[in-house]
C-alpha positions as CSV (number, residue, x, y, z in Angstrom):
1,X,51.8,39.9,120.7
2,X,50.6,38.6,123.9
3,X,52.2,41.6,125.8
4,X,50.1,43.9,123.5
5,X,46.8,42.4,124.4
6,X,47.5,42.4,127.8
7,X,48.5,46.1,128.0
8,X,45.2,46.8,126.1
9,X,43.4,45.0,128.7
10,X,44.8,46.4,131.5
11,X,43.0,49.3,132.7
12,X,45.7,50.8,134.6
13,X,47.8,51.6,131.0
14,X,44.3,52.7,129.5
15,X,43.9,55.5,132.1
16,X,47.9,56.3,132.0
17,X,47.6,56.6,127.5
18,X,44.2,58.8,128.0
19,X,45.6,60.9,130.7
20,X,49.0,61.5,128.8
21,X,46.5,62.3,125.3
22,X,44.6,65.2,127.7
23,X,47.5,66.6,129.0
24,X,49.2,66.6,125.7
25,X,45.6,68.0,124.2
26,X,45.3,70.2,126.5
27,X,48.7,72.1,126.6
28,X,50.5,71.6,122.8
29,X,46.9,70.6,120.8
30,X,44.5,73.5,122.6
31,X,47.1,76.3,122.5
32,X,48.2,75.8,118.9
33,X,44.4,75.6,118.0
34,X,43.3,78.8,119.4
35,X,46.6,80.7,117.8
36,X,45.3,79.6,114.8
37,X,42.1,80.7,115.5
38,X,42.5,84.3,117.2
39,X,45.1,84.4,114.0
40,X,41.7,85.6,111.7
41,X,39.8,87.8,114.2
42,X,40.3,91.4,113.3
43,X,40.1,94.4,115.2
44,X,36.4,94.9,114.6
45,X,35.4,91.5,116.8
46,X,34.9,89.7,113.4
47,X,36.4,87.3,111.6
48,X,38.2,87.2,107.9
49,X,41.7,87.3,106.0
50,X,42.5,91.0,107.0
51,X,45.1,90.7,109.6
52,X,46.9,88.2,106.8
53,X,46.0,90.6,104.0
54,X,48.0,93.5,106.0
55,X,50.8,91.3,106.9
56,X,52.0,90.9,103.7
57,X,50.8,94.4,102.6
58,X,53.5,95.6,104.8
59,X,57.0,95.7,103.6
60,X,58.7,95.2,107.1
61,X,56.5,92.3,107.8
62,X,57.3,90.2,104.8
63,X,61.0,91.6,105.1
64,X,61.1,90.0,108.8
65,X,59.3,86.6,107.4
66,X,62.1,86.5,104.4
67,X,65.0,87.0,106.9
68,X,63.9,84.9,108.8
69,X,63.7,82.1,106.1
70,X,66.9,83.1,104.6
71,X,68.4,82.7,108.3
72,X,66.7,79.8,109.0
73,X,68.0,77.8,105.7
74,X,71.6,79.0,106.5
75,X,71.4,77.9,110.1
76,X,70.0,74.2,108.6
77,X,72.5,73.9,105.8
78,X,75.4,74.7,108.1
79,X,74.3,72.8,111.1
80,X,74.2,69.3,108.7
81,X,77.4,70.3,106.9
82,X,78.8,70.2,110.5
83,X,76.8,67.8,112.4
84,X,77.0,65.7,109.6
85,X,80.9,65.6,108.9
86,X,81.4,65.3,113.0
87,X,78.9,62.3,112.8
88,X,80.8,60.5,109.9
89,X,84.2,60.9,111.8
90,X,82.9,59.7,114.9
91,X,80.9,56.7,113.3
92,X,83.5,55.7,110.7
93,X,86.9,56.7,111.7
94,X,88.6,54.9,115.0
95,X,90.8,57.6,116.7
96,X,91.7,58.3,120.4
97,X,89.4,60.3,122.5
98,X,86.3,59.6,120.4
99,X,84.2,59.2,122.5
100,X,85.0,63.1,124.3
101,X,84.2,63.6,120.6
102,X,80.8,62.0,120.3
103,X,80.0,63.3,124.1
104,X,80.9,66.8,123.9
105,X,78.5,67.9,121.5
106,X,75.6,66.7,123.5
107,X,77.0,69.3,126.3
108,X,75.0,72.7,124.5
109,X,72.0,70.8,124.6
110,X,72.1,71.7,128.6
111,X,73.2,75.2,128.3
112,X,70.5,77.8,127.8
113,X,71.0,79.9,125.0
114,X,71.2,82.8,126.6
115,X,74.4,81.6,128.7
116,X,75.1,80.6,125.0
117,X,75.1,84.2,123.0
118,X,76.5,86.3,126.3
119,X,79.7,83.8,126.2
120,X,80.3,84.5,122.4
121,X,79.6,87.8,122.8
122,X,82.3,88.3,126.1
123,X,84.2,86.0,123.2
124,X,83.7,87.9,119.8
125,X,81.9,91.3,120.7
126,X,83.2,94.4,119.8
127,X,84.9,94.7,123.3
128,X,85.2,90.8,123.3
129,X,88.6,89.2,124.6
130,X,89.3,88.0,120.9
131,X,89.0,92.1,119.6
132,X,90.8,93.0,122.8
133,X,93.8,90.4,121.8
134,X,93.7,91.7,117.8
135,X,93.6,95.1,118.7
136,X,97.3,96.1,118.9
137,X,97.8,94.7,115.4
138,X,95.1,96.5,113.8
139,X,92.6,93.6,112.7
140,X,88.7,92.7,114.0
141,X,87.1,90.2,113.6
142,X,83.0,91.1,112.3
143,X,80.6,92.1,114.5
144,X,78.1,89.3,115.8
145,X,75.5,91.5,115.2
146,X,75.7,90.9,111.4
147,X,74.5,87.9,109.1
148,X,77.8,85.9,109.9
149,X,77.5,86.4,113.1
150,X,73.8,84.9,113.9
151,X,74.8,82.3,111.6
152,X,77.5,81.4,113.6
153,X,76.3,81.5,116.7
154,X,73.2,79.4,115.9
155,X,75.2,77.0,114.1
156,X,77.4,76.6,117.1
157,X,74.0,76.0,119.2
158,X,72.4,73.9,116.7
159,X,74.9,71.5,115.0
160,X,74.6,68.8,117.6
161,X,70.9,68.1,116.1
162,X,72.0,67.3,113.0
163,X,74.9,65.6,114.7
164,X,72.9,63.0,116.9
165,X,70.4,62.4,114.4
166,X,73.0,61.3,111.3
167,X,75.5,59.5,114.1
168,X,72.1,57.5,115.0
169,X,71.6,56.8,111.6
170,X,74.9,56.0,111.0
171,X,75.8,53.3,114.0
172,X,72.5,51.5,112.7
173,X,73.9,50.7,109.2
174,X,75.4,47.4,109.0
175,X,79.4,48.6,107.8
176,X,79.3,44.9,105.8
177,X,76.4,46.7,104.2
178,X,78.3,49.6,103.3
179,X,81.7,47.8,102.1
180,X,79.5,45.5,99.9
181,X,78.2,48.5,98.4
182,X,81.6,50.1,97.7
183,X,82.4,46.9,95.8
């Protein structure tokens, strides 16, 4: 408690918390705020509900803001299914090499995403070295370009997330906790 007090005191931390809160204020806070704002100016110069109202007038609009939900959900339900799973087998089962396992995950979170969709495209385009390989024997495999594909794709960029945050979870439980439970 005495280490709080003393960092409250200490003018040096004061000006260090302030200085983080304006720069934070100032480029997250002040950016998001103005969106917002500019969000119900119309074309006129005044201000009102009619650049919402013709949003969702607009059938391509609310088509865009439903596909993007419906991908959105399928990209968060697939990304725990496999996060999740890959967090339980790292946190409860003992195997060789897990901890490759639990580190190699953490690897897409360096890559940019657009090193990220031009690989599984060279991979699983139309042309990619997979369709290349299946082409003598008559089979494709779907285009990327389709629902599966952006499913897939983000999944594959996303899953470590979920992953990190359930393995997290999962190395703080007590396992005495857990086996009481089971019994």
């Amino acid at each position: 408690m005495s280490a709080i007090l003393r960092w409250r005191r200490d003018p040096a931390w004061t000006l260090v918390t302030l200085a983080a809160f304006g720069v934070l204020g100032l480029f997250l806070v002040w950016p998001l705020v103005t969106t917002f704002a500019y969000s119900f100016r119309g074309s006129d110069g005044g201000y009102g509900l009619n650049g919402y109202a013709a949003f969702f007038r607009s059938r391509p609009y609310r088509d865009s803001l439903w596909n993007t939900l419906i991908l959105g959900g399928a990209v968060t339900a697939t990304s725990m299914i496999i996060g999740g799973a890959l967090a339980i087998l790292v946190a409860r089962c003992r195997f060789r090499f897990s901890g490759w396992v639990a580190a190699l995950p953490l690897v897409t979170l360096v890559i940019p995403d657009v090193v990220v969709a031009a690989a599984w495209t060279l991979i699983l385009g139309q042309q990619g070295i997979v369709n290349t390989w299946l082409q003598p024997t008559g089979w494709q495999v779907g285009s990327l370009y389709s629902w599966w594909g952006l499913i897939f794709v983000m999944t594959l960029n996303s899953y470590v997330y979920a992953f990190v945050m359930i393995l997290v979870g999962l190395k703080a439980v007590d396992r005495n906790l857990e086996e009481a439970a089971m019994s």
